[in-house]
PDB file of N, CA, C and O in Angstrom, chain B, residues numbered from 101:
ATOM      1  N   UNK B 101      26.383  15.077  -7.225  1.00  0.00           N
ATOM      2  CA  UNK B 101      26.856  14.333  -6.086  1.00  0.00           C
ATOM      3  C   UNK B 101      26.545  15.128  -4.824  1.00  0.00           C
ATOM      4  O   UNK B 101      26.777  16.337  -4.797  1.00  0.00           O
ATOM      5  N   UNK B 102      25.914  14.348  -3.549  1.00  0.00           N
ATOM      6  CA  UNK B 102      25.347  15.167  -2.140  1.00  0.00           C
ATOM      7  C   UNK B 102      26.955  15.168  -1.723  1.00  0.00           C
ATOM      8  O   UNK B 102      27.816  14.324  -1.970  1.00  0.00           O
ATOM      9  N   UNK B 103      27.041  16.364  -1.033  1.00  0.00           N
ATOM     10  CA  UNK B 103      27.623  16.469   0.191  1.00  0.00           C
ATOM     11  C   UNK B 103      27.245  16.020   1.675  1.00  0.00           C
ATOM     12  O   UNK B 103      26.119  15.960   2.170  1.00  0.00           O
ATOM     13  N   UNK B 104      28.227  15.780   2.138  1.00  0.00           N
ATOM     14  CA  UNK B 104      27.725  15.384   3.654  1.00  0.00           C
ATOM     15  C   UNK B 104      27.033  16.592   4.318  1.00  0.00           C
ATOM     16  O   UNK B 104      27.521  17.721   4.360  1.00  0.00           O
ATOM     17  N   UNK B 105      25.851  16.232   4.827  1.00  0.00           N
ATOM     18  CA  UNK B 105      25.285  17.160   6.123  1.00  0.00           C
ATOM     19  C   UNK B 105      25.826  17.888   6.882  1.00  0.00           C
ATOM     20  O   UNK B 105      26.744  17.249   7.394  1.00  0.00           O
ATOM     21  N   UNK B 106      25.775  19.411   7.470  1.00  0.00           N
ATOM     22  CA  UNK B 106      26.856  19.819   8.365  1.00  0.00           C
ATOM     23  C   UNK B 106      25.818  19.780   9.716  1.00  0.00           C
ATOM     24  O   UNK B 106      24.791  19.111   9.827  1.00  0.00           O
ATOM     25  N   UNK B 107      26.212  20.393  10.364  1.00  0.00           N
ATOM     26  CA  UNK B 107      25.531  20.891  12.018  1.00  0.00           C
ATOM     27  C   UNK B 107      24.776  21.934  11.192  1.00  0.00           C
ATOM     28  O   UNK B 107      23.586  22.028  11.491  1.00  0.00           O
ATOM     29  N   UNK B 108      25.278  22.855  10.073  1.00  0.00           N
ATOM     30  CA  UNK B 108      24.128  23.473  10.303  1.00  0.00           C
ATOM     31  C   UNK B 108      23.056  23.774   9.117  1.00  0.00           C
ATOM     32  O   UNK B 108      22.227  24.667   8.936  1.00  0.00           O
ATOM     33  N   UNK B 109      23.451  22.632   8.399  1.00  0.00           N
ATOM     34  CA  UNK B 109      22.368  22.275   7.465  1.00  0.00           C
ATOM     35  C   UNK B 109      21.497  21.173   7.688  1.00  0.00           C
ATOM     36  O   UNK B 109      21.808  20.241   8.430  1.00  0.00           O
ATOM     37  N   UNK B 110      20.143  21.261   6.918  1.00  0.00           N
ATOM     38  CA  UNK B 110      18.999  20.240   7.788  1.00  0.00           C
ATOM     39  C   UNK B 110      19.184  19.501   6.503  1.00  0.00           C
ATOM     40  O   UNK B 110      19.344  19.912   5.354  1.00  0.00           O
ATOM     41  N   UNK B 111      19.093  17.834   7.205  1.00  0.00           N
ATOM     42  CA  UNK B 111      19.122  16.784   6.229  1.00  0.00           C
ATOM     43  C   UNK B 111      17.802  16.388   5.673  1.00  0.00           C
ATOM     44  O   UNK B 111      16.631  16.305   6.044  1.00  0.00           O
ATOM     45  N   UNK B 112      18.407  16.215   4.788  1.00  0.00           N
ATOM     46  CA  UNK B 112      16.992  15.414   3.549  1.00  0.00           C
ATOM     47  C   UNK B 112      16.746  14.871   3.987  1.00  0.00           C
ATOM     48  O   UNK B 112      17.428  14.210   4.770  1.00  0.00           O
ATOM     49  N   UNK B 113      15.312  14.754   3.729  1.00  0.00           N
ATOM     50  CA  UNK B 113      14.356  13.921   4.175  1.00  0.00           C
ATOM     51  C   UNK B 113      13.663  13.025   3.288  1.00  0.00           C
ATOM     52  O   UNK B 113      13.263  11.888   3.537  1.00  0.00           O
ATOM     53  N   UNK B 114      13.547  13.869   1.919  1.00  0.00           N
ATOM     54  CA  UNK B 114      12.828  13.267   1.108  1.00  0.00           C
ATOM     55  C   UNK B 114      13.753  12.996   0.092  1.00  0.00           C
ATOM     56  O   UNK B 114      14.391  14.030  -0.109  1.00  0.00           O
ATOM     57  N   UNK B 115      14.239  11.810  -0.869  1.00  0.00           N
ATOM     58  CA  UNK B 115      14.656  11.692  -1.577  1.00  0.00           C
ATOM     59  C   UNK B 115      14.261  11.396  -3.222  1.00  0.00           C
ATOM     60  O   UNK B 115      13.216  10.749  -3.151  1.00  0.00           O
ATOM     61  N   UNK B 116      14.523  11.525  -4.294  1.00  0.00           N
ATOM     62  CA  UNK B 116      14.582  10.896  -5.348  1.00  0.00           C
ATOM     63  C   UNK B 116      14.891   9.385  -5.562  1.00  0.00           C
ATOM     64  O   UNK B 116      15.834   8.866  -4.963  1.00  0.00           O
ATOM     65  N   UNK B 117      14.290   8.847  -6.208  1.00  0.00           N
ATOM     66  CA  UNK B 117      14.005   6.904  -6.113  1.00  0.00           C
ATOM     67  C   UNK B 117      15.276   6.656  -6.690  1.00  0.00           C
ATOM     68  O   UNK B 117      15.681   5.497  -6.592  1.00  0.00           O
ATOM     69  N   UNK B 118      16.261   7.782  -7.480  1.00  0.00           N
ATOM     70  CA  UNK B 118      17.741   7.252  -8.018  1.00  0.00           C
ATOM     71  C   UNK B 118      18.650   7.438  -6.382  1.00  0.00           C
ATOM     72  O   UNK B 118      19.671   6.801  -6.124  1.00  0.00           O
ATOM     73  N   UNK B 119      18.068   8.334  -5.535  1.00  0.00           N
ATOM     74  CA  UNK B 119      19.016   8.428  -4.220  1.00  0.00           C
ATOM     75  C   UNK B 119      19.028   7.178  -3.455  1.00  0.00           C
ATOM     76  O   UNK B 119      19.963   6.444  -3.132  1.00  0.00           O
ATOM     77  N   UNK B 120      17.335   7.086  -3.169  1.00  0.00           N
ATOM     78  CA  UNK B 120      16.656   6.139  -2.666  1.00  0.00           C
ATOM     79  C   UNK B 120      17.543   4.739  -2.671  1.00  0.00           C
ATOM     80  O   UNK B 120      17.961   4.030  -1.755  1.00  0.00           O
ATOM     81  N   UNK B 121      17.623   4.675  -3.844  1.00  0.00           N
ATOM     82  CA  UNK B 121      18.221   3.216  -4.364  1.00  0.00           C
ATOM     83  C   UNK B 121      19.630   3.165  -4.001  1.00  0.00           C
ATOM     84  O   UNK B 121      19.916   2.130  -3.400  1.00  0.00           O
ATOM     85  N   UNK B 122      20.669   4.036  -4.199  1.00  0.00           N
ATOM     86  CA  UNK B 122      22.155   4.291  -3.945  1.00  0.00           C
ATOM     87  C   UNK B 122      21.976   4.127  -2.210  1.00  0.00           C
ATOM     88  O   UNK B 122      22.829   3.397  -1.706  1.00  0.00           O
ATOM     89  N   UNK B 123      20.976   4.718  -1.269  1.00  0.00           N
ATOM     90  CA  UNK B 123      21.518   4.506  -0.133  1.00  0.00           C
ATOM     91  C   UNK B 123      21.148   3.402   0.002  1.00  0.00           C
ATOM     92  O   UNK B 123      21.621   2.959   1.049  1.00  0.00           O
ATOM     93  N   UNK B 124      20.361   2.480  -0.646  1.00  0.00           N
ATOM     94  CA  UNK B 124      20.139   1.192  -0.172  1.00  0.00           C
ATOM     95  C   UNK B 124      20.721  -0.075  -0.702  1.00  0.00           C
ATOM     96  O   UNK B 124      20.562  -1.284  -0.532  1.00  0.00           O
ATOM     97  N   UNK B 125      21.673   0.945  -1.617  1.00  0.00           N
ATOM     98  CA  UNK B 125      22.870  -0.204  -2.554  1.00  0.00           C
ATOM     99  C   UNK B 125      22.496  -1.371  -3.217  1.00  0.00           C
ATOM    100  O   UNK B 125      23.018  -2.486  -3.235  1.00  0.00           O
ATOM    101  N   UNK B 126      21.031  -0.712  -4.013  1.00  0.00           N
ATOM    102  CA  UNK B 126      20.648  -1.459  -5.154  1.00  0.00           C
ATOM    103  C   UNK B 126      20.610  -0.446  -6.009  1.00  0.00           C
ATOM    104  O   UNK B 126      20.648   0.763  -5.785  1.00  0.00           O
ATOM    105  N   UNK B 127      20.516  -1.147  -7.200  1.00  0.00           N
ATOM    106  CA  UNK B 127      19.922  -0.532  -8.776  1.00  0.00           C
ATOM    107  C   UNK B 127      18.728   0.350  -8.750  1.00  0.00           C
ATOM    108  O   UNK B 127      17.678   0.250  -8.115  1.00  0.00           O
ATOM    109  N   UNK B 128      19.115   1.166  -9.528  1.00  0.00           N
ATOM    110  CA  UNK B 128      17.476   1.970  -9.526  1.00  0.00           C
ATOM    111  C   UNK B 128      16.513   1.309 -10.529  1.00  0.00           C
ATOM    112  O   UNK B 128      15.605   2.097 -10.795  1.00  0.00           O
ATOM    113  N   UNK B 129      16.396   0.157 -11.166  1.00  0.00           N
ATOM    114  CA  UNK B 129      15.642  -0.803 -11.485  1.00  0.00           C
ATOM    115  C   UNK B 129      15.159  -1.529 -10.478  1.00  0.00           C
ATOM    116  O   UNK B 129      13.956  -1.790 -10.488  1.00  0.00           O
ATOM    117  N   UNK B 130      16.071  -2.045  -9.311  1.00  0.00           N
ATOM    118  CA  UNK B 130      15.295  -2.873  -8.220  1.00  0.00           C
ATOM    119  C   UNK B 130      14.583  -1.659  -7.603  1.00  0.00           C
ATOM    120  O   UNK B 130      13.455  -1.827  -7.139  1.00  0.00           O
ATOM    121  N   UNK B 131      15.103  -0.572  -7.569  1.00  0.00           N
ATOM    122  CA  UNK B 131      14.159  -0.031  -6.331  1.00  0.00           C
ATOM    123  C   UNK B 131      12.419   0.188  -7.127  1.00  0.00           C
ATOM    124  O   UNK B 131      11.317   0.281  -6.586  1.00  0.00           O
ATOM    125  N   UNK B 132      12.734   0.204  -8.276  1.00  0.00           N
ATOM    126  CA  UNK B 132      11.349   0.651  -9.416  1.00  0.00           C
ATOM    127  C   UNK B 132      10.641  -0.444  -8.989  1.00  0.00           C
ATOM    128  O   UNK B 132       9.470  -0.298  -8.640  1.00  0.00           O
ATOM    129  N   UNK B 133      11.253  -1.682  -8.960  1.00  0.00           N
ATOM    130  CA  UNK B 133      10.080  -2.812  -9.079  1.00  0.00           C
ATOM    131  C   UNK B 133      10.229  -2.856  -7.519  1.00  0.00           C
ATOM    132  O   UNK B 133       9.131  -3.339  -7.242  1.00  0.00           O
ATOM    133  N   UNK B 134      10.863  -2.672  -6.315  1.00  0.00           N
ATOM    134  CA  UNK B 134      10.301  -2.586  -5.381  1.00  0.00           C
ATOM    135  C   UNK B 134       8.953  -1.737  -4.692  1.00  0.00           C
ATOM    136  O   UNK B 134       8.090  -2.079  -3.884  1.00  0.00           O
ATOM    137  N   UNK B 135       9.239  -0.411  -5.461  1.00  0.00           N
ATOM    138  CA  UNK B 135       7.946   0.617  -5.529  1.00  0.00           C
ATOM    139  C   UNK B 135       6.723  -0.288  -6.163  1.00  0.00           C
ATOM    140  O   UNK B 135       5.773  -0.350  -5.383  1.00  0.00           O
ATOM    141  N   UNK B 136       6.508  -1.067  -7.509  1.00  0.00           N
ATOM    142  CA  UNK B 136       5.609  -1.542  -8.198  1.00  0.00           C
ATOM    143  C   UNK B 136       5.107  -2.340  -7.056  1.00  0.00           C
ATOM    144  O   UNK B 136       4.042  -2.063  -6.504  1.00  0.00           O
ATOM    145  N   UNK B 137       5.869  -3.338  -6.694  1.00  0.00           N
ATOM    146  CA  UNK B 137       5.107  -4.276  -5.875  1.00  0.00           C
ATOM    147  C   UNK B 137       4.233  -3.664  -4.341  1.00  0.00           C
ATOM    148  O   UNK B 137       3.407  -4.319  -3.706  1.00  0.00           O
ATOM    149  N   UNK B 138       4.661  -2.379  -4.049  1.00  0.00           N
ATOM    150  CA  UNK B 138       3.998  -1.839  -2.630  1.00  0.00           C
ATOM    151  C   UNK B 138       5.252  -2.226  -1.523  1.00  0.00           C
ATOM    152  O   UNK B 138       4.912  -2.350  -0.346  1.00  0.00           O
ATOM    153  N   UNK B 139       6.603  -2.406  -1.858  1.00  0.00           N
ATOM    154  CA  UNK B 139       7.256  -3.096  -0.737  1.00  0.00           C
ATOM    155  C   UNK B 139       7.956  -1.583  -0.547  1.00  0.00           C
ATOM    156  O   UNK B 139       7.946  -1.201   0.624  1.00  0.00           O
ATOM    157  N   UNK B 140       8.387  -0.927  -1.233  1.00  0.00           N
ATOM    158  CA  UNK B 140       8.999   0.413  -1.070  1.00  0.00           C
ATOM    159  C   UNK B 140       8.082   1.331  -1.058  1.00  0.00           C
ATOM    160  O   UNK B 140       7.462   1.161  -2.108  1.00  0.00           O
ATOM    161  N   UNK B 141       7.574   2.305  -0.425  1.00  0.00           N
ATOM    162  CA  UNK B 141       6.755   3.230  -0.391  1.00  0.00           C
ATOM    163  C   UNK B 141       7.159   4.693  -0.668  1.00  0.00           C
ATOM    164  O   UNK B 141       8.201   5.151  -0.201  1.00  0.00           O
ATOM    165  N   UNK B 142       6.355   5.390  -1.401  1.00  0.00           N
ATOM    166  CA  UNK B 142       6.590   6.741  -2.205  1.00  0.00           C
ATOM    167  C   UNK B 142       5.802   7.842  -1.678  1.00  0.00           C
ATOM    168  O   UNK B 142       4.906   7.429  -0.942  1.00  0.00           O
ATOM    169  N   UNK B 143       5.840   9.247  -1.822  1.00  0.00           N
ATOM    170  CA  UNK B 143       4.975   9.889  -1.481  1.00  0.00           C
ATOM    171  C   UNK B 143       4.824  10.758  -3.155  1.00  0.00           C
ATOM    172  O   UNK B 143       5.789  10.633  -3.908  1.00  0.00           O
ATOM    173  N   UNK B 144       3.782  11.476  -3.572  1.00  0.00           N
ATOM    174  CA  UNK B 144       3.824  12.465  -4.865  1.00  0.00           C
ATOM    175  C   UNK B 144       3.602  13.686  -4.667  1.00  0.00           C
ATOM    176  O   UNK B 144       2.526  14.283  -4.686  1.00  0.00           O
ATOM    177  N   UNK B 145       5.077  14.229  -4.392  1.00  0.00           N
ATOM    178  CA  UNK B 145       5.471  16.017  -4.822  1.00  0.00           C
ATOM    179  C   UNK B 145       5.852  16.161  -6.028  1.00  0.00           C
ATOM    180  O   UNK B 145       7.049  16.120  -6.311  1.00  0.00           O
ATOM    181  N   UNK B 146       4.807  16.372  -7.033  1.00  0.00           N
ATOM    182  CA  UNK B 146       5.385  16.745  -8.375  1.00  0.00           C
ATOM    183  C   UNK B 146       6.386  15.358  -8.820  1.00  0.00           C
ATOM    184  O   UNK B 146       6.208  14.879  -9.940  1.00  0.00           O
ATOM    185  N   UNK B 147       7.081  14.954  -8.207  1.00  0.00           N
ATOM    186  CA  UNK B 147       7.479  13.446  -8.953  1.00  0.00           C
ATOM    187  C   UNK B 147       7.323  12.321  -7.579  1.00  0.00           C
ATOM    188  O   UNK B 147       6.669  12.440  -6.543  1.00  0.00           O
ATOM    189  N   UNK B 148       8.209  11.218  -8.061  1.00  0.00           N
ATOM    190  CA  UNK B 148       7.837  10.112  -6.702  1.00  0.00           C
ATOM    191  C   UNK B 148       9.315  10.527  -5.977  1.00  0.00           C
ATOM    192  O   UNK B 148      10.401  10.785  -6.496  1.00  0.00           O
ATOM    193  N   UNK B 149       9.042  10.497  -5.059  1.00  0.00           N
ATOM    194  CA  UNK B 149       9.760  10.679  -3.685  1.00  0.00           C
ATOM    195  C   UNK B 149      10.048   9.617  -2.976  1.00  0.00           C
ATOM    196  O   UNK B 149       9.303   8.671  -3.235  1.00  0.00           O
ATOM    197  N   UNK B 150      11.043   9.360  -1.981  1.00  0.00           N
ATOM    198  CA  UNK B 150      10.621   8.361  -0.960  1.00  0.00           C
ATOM    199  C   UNK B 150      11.396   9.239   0.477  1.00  0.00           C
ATOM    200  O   UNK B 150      12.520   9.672   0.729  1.00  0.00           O
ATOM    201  N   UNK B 151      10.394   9.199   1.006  1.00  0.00           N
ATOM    202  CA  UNK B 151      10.923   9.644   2.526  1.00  0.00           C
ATOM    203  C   UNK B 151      11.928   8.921   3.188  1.00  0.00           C
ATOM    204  O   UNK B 151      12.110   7.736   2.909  1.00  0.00           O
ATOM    205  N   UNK B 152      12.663   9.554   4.112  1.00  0.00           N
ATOM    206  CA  UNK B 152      14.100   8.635   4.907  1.00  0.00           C
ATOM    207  C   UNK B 152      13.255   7.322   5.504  1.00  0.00           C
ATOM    208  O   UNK B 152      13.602   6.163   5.276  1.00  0.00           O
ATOM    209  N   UNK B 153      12.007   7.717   6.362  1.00  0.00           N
ATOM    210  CA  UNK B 153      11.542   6.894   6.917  1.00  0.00           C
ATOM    211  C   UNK B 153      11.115   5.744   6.290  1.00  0.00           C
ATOM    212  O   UNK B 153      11.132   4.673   6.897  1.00  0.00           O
ATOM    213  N   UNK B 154      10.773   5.822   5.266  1.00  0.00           N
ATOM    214  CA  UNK B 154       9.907   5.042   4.052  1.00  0.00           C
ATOM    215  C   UNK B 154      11.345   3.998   3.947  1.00  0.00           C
ATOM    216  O   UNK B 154      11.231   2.772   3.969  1.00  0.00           O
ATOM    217  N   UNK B 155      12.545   4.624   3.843  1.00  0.00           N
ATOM    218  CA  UNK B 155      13.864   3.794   3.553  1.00  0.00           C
ATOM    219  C   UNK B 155      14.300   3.030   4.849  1.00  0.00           C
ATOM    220  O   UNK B 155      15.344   2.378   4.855  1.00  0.00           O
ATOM    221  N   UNK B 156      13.902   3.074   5.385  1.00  0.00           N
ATOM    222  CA  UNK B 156      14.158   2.747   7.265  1.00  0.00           C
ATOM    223  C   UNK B 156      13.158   1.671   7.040  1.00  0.00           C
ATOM    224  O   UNK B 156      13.580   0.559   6.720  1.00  0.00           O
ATOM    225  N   UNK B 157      11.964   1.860   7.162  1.00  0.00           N
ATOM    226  CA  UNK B 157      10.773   0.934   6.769  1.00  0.00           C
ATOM    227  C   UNK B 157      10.965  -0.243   5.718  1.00  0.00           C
ATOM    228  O   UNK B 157      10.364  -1.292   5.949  1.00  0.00           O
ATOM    229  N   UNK B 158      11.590  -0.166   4.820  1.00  0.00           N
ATOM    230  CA  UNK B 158      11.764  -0.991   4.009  1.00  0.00           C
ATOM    231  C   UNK B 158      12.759  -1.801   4.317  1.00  0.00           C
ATOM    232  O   UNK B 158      12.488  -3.002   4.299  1.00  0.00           O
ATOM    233  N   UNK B 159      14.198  -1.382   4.687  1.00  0.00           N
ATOM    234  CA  UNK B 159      15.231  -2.138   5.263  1.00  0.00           C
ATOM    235  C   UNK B 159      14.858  -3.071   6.586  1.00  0.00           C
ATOM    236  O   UNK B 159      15.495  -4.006   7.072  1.00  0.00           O
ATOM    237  N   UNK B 160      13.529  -2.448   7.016  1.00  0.00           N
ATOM    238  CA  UNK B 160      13.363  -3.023   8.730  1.00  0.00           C
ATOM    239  C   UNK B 160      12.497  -4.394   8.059  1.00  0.00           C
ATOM    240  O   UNK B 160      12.642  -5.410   8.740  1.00  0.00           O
ATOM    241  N   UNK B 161      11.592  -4.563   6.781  1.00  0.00           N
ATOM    242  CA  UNK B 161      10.852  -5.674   6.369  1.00  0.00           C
ATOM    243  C   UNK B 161      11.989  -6.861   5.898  1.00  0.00           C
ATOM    244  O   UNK B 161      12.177  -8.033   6.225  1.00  0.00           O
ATOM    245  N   UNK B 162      12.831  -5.637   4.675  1.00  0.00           N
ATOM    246  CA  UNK B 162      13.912  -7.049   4.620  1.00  0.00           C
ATOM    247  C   UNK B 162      14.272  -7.840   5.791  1.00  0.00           C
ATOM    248  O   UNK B 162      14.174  -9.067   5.827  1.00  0.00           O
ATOM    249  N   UNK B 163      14.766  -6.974   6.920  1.00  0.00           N
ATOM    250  CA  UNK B 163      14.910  -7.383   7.879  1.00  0.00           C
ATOM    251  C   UNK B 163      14.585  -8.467   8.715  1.00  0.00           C
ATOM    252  O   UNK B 163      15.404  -9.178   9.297  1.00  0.00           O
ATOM    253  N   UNK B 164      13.473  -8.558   8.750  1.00  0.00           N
ATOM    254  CA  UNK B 164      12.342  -9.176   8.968  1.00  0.00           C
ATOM    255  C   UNK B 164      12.134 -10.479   7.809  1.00  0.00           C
ATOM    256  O   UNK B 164      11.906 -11.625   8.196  1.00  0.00           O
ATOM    257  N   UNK B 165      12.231 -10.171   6.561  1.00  0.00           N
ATOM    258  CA  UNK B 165      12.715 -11.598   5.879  1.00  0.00           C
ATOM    259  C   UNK B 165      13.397 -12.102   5.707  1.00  0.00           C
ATOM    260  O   UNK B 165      13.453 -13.024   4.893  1.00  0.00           O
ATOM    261  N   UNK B 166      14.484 -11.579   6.637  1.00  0.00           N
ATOM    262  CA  UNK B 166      15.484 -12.396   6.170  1.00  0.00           C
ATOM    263  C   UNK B 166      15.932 -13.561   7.933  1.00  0.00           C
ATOM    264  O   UNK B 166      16.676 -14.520   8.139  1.00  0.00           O
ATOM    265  N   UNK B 167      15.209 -12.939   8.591  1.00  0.00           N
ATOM    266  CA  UNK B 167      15.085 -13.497   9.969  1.00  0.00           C
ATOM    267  C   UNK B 167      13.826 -14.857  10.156  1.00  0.00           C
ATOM    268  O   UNK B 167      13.939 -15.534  11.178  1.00  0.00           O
ATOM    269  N   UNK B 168      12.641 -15.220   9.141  1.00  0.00           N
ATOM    270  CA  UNK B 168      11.942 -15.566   9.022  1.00  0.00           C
ATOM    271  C   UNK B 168      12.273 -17.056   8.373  1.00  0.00           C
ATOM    272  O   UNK B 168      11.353 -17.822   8.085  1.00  0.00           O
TER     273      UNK B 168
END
């Protein structure tokens, strides 16, 4: 389990696709098949990753479909 960030620790940036998924309050099955389809984006350090931004990016498309 993360702890909260302090002032003087630097926040993650890069997460694990089981984090990934918890901050975006789905299943780590949806986030898998969101990665499959290209809608969630990953980077590869030794496993799949997803950057904060990558999670920002993805919430901003839902976003975007759901306004459409």
């Amino acid at each position: 389990m993360a702890t909260a960030p302090t002032a003087s620790a630097p926040q993650r940036r890069l997460h694990r696709v089981e984090a990934a998924a918890e901050m975006l309050g789905v299943k780590r099955s949806t986030a898998d098949e969101e990665i499959r389809r290209g809608r969630l984006r990953t980077v590869q350090v030794g496993r799949r990753l997803v950057p904060t931004e990558y999670v920002e990016e993805y919430i901003e498309l839902l976003k975007s479909e759901s306004a459409a």
